[in-house]
C-alpha positions, 0 to 999 in steps of 0.5 A: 497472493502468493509468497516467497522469502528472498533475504534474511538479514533484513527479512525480505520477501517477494509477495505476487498478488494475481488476478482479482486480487484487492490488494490493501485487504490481502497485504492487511491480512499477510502482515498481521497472519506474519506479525509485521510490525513495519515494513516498506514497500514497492512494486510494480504491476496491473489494475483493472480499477483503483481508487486513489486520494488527494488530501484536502487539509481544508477539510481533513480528508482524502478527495478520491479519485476513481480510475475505471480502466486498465492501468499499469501501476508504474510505482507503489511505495509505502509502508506498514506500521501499526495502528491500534493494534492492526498493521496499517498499510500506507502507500502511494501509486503512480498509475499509467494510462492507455494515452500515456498519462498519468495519475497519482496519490494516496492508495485507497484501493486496487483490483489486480489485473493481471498481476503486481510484484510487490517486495517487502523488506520488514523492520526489526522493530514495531512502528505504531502510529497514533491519531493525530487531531490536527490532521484527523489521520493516524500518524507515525510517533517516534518515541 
């Protein structure tokens, strides 16, 4: 993975992860080494494989869904905020298939391949989430 700031004012930087790259443990990683305390996020690029989910409210958890092909990832947008003191990485993706069909959800894990071009713009201010029972997921709480 690599990086290079591109704005200021709001801090915004291009973040190239490269083949091989998992991509959730690297962002995680960038975002605590750079104190981000939230930030959106989009790009585009390549997996090799991904696992993305679907949340069941009936059961309170994500039914995942594993892709074991090249795909180009037409779309990834989310955020970082924090979660018990971590950044927590939120985002969805649209993955395009050889066919030309498409599969989407929540992003649970992704293999670079070749590459995904990802800007990140950070906020001025830290965005916590907290655990939320009726859901059983971290949630963000504007206070």
């Amino acid at each position: 993975m690599k990086t290079k700031l591109i704005n200021n004012e709001p801090r915004t930087r291009l973040v190239i992860f490269e083949d091989g790259d998992e991509v959730l443990n690297q962002l995680s990683l960038f975002a605590a080494h750079n104190s981000i305390g939230f930030a959106s996020l989009q790009g585009i690029g390549a997996f090799s494989s991904a696992t993305i989910g679907y949340f069941d409210f009936s059961i309170k958890d994500y039914k995942k869904i594993e892709v074991n092909e090249q795909v180009e990832v037409l779309a990834i947008t989310g955020n970082i905020s924090m979660y018990e003191n971590k950044p927590k990485v939120h985002a969805h993706v649209l993955l395009g298939k050889a066919d030309g069909s498409t599969v989407g959800g929540h992003f649970l894990k992704g293999t670079v391949h070749p590459t995904l071009e990802v800007v990140l713009t950070e906020g001025n201010q830290r965005i916590e989430r907290l655990f939320d029972d009726e859901t059983n997921l971290p949630l963000i709480k504007l206070i």
